[in-house]
C-alpha positions in Angstrom: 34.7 -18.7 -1.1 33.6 -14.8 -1.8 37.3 -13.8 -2.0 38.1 -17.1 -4.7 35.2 -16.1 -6.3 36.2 -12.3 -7.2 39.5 -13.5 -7.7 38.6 -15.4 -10.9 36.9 -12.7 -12.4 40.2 -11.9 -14.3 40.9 -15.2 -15.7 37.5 -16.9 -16.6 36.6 -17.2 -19.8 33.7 -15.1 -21.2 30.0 -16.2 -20.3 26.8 -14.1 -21.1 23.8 -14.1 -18.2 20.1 -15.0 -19.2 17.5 -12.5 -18.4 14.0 -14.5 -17.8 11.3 -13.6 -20.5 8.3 -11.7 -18.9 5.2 -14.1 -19.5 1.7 -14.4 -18.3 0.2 -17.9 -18.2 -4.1 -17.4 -17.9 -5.0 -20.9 -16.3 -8.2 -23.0 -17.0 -11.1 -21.9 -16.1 -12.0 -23.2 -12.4 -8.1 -23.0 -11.3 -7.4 -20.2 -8.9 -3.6 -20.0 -7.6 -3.2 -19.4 -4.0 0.6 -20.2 -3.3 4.1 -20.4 -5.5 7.2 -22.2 -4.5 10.3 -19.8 -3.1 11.8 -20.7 -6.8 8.9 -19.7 -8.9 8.9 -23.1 -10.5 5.8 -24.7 -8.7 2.0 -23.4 -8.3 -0.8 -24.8 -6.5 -4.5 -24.0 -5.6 -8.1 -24.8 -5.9 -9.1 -26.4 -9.1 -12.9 -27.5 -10.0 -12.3 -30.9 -8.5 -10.5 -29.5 -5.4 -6.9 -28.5 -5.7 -3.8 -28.8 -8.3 -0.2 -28.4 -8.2 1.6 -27.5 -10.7 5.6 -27.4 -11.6 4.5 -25.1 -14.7 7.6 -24.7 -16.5 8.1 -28.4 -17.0 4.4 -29.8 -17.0 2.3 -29.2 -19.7 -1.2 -29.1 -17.4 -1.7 -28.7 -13.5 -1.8 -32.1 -11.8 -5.4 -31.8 -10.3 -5.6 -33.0 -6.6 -9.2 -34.5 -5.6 -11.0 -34.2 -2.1 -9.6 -30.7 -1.0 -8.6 -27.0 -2.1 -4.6 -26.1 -1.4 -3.9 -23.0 0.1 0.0 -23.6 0.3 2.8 -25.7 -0.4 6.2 -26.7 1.0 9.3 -25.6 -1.0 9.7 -28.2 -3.1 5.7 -29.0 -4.1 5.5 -32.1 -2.2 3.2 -31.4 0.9 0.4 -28.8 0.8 -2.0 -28.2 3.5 -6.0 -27.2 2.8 -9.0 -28.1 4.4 -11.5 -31.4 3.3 -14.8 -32.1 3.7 -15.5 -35.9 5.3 -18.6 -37.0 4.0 -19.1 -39.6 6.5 -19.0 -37.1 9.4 -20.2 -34.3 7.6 -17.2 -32.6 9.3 -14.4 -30.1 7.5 -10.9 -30.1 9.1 -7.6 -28.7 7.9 -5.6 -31.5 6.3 -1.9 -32.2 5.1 -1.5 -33.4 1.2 1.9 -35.6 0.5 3.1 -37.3 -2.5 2.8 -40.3 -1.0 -0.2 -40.5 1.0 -2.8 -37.9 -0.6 -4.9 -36.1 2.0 -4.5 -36.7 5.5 -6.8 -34.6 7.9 -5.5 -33.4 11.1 -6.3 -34.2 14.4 -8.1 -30.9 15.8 -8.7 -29.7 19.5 -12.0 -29.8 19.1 -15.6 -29.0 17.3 -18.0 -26.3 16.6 -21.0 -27.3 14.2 -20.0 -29.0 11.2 -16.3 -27.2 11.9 -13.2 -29.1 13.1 -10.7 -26.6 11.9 -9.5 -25.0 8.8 -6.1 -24.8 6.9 -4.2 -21.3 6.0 -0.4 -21.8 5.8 2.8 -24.5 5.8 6.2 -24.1 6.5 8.9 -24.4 3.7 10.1 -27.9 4.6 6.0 -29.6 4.9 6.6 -29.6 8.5 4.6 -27.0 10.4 0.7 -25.9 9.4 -1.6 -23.3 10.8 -4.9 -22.0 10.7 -8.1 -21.8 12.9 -9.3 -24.6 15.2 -12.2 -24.3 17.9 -11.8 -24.6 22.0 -15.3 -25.5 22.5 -16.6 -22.9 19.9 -14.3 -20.4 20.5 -11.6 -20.1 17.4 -8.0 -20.1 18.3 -4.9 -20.0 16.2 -2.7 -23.3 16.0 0.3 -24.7 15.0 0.4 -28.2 13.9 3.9 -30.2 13.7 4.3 -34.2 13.4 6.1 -34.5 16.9 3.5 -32.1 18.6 -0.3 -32.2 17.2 -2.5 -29.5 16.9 -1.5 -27.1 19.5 -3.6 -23.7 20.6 -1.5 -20.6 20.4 -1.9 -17.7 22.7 -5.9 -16.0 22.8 -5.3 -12.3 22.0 -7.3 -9.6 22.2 -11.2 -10.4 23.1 -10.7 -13.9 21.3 -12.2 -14.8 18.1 -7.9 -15.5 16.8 -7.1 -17.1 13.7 -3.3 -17.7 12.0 -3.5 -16.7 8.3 -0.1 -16.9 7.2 3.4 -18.9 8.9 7.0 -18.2 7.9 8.8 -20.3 5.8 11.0 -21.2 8.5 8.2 -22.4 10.6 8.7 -19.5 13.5 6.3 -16.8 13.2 2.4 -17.1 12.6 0.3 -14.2 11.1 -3.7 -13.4 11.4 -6.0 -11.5 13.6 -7.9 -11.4 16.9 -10.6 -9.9 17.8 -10.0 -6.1 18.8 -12.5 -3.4 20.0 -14.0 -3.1 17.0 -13.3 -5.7 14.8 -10.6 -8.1 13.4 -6.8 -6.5 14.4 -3.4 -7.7 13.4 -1.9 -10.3 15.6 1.6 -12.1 15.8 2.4 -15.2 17.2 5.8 -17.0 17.5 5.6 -20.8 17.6 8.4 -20.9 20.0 6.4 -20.8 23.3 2.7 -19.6 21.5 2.8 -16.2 22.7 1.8 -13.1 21.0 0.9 -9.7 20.5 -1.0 -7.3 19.0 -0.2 -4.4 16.9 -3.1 -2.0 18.4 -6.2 -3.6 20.1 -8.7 -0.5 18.7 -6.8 -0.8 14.8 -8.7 -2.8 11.9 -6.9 -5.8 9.9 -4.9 -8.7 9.6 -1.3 -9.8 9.3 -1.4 -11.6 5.8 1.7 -12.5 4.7 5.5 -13.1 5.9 9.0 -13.5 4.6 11.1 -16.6 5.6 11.7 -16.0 8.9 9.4 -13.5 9.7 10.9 -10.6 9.9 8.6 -8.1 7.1 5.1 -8.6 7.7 2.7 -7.5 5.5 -1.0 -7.2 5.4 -4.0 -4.8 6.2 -4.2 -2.1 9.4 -6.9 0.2 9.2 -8.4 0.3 5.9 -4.6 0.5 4.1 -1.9 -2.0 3.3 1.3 -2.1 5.2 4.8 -3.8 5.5 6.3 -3.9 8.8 9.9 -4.7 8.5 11.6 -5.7 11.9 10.0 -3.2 13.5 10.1 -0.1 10.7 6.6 0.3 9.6 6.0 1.7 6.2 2.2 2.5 5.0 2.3 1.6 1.4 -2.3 2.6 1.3 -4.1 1.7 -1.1 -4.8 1.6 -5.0 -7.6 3.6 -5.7 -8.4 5.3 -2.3 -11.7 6.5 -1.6 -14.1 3.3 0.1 -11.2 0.9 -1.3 -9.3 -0.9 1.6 -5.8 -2.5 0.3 -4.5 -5.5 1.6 -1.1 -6.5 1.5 -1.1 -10.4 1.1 2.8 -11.7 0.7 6.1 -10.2 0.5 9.1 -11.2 -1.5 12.4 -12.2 0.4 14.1 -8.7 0.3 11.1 -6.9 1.4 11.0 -4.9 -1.5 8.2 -6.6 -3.7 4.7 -7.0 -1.9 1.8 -8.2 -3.7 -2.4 -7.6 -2.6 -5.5 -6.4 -3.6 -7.5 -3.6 -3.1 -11.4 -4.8 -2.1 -14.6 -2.1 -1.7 -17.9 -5.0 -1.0 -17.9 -7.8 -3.5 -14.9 -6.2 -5.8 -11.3 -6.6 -6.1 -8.6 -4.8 -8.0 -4.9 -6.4 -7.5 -1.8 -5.1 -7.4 2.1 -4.9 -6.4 4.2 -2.4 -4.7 7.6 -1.7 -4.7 9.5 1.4 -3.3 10.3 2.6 -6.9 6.9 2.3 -8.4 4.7 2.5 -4.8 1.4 0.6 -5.9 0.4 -0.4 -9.2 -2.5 -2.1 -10.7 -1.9 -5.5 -12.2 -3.7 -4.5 -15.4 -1.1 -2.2 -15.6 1.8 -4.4 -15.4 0.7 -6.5 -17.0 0.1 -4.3 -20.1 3.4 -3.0 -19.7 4.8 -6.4 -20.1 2.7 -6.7 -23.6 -0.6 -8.1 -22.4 -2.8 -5.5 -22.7 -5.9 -7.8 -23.5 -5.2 -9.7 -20.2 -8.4 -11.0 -18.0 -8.6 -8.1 -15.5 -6.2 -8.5 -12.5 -8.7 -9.4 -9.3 -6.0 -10.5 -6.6 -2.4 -11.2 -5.9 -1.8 -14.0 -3.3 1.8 -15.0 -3.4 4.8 -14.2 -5.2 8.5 -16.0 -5.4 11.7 -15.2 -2.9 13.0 -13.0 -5.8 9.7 -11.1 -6.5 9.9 -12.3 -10.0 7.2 -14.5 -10.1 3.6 -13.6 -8.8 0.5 -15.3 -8.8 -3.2 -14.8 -8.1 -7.0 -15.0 -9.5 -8.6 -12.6 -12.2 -12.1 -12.7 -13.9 -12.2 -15.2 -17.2 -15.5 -15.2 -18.9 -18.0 -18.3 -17.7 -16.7 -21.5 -16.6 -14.9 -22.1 -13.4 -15.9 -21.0 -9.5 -17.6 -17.6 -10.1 -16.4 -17.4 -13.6 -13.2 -16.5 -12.3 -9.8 -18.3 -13.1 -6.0 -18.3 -11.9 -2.6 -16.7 -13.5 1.0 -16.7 -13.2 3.1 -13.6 -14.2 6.6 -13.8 -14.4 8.8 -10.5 -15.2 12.2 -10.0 -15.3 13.7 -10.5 -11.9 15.2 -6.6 -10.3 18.4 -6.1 -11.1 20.6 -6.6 -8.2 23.4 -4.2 -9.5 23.5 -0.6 -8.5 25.1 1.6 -10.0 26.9 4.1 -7.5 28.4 6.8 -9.6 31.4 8.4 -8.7 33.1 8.2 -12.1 36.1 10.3 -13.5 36.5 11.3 -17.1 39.8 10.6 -18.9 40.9 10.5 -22.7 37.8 8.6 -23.8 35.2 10.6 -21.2 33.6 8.9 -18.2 34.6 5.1 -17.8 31.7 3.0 -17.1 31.7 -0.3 -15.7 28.1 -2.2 -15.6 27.3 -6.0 -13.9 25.4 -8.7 -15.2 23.9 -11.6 -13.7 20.7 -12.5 -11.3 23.1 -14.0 -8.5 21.4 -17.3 -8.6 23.8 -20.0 -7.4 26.1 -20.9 -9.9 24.7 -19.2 -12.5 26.8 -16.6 -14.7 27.7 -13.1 -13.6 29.8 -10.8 -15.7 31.7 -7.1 -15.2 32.2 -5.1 -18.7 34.2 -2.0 -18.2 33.7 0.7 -21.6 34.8 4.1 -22.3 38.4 3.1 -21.2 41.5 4.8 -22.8 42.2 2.1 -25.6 44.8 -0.3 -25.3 45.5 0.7 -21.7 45.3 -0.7 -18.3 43.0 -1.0 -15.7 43.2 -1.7 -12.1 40.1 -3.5 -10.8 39.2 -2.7 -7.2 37.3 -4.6 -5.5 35.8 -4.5 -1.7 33.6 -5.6 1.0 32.9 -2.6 2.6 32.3 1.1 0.6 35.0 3.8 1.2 34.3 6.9 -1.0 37.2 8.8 -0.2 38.8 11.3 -1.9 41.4 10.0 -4.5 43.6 11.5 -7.2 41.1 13.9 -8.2 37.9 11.9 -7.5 36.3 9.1 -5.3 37.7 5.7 -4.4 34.0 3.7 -4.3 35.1 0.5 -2.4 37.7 -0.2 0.4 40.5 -1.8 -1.6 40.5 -5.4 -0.3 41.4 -6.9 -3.4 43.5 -5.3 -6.3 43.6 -7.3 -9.4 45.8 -5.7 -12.7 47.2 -4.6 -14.7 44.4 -5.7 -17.3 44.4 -5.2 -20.4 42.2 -2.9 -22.3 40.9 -3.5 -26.1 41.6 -1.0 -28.4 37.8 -0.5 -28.5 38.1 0.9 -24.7 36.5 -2.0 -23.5 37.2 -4.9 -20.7 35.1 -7.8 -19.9 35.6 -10.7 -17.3 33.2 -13.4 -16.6 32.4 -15.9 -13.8 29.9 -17.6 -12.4 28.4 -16.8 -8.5 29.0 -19.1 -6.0 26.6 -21.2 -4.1 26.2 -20.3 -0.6 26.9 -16.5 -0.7 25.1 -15.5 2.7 22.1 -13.5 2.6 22.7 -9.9 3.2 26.3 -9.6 1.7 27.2 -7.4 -0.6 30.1 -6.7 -2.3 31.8 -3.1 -4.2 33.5 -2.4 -7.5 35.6 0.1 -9.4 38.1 0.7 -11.6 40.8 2.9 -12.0 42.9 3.0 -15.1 46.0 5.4 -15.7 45.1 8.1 -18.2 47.4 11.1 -19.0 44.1 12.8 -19.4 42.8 12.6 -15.7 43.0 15.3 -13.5 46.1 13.7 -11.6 46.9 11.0 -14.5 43.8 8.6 -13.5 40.6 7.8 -14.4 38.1 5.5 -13.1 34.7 4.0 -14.1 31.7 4.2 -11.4 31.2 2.1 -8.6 29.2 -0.7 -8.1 27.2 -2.4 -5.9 25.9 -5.8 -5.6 
């Protein structure tokens, strides 16, 4: 399918790639987002009569859900888990939200007080929720599943355990136990309910996870963090000092986390990425053209491409605490990168860039300028990078695939269009470059910069 794919670049017709709009929706008063859909396309929360859910690029208004706050959704907005209050028992449990059959409480292990257990995460596919339930009135993490119940997972540390956050796929749990000195970051896999701890005497909590688990993010001794399979980068805090940052989800690549920094009763929000390091939401969001925006309190969740992220800031009266909910959507990162390695000829340094946001089936283009006008180009293409030597510069990818003699405008300029395929595996990326005979060239070649994607 890849090679089909980069095959047709050279005989599709042309197509040019949307680039989202940046936008920041303010919500109503009362609405505070907790949770966004893998996609972007779907929000949910706590509104003033409980919770909401809404697909907020179709629907006009959130769909407000009565009798319980959402903390998360599955994938496609259908099931969301929270926890209710029953009125009868005067009891709160954590509860599953469908569809179909509105709130549902779950069966718990058993009771402390007025406490049966409490919601904190679902799985992608509705399936799988976590949080904390009691063992007499001792608080253990759980996994609940359809075929299994409520089930305890592993006590860590000196008790006290709770799961805050599950993968997508349903595998790994996040939270904390109870350490020497206070809360500490714990794991759990839902595999057999074991876990571990990062460092019994280290402050925190594992917040947030990508789909299978693999980059955790969250809080370790006053800074925020992102632990990806095992490489453990500090990413601190926003503004230092008494100010403890918390990172609280992760996009899919690892490379967009989302938090808050917190000192007592105030918050200040704000993303990180390895370009940037941490930034203020305020910031961003002024950046974007909304400098008047309510002040940025927390981020809680943001989309598989790190385009979408969502969380609570202060709004003037109304609402829980006066504060309300938002959804900020910037242009998604650009997935091309741009390797160098180019060598002048007649019309300077060829340059060959890539559009396209790699969604399934959605457009992607290459454009090739600078070019010797009404020449030929070669376009190499490979699934591996080379960068060896080669008449007088670098040949960027291993030359898999060699598709030419194309034809060059007599502007210097080359363009073929496509559209990426569905299924692509995650991970795989592919090289570009082109190389164009040119008198003018150090050995009678040119060739535009490599690429990456």
């Amino acid at each position: 399918m890849i090679l089909r794919f980069i095959a047709s670049l050279a005989v599709l017709s042309s197509l040019a790639a949307a680039i989202p709009a940046q936008q920041l929706v303010n919500l109503p008063l009362g609405y505070w987002v907790n949770d966004v859909s893998p996609d972007g396309e779907i929000v949910a929360g706590t509104s003033p009569v409980g919770g909401f859910i809404w697909r907020w690029k179709e629907d006009a208004q959130p769909t407000d859900i009565p009798g319980g706050d959402i903390v998360g959704i599955s994938d496609d907005g259908t099931i969301a888990v929270g926890t209710v209050w029953d009125t009868v028992t005067s009891t709160e449990s954590a509860a599953r939200w469908t569809s179909q059959g509105g709130w549902e409480p779950l069966v718990s292990l058993g009771v402390c007080g007025s406490s049966l257990s409490s919601g904190y995460g679902i799985s992608g596919d509705g399936q799988s929720i976590t949080g904390l339930g009691w063992l007499g009135c001792n608080p253990v993490a759980f996994l609940w599943t359809q075929a299994g119940g409520m089930v305890a997972m592993d006590s860590l540390g000196n008790g006290t355990n709770r799961a805050s956050a599950i993968s997508r796929d349903g595998q790994v749990l996040g939270g904390f136990a109870q350490g020497s000195q206070n809360r500490t970051p714990a794991v759990w896999s839902t595999a057999d309910g074991s876990g571990w701890l990062y460092n019994i005497d280290a402050v925190g909590e594992v917040h947030g996870l990508d789909n299978d688990g693999s980059v955790i993010v969250g809080q370790y001794n006053g800074v925020a963090f992102r632990d990806d399979s095992g490489t453990i980068t500090v990413l601190g805090t926003l503004n230092g000092g008494n100010w403890i940052g918390i990172g609280h989800d992760v996009s899919e690549d690892g490379d967009t986390v989302v938090g808050y920094d917190v000192n007592g009763l105030t918050r200040q929000a704000w993303m990180w990425t390895p370009a940037t390091g941490i930034v203020s939401m305020d910031s961003v969001f002024a950046a974007a053209g909304f400098p008047g925006a309510p002040g940025a309190l927390v981020c809680r969740a943001v989309s598989d491409d790190g385009s979408v992220i969502v969380g609570g800031t202060v709004a003037g009266g109304g609402g829980p605490f006066g504060f309300g909910g938002f959804i900020f959507e910037q242009a998604a990162p650009d997935p091309w990168e741009d390797l160098g390695s180019a060598l002048a000829g007649s019309n300077g340094e060829p340059q060959v860039t890539g559009a396209g946001s790699l969604e399934p089936l959605t457009p992607v283009s290459l454009a090739l300028s600078d070019a010797l006008p009404g020449g030929s180009a070669w376009l190499l293409i490979g699934l591996s990078a080379l960068n060896a030597p080669f008449k007088g510069g670098v040949l960027v990818p291993t030359p898999d695939i060699i598709l030419g003699p194309l034809g060059v405008s007599g502007a210097g300029e080359l363009e073929l269009n496509t559209f990426w395929p569905a299924g692509v595996p995650s991970g795989f990326t592919s090289y570009y470059q082109y190389w164009l005979p040119d008198a003018a060239g150090p050995k009678g070649y040119a060739a535009s910069n490599g690429l990456a994607v």
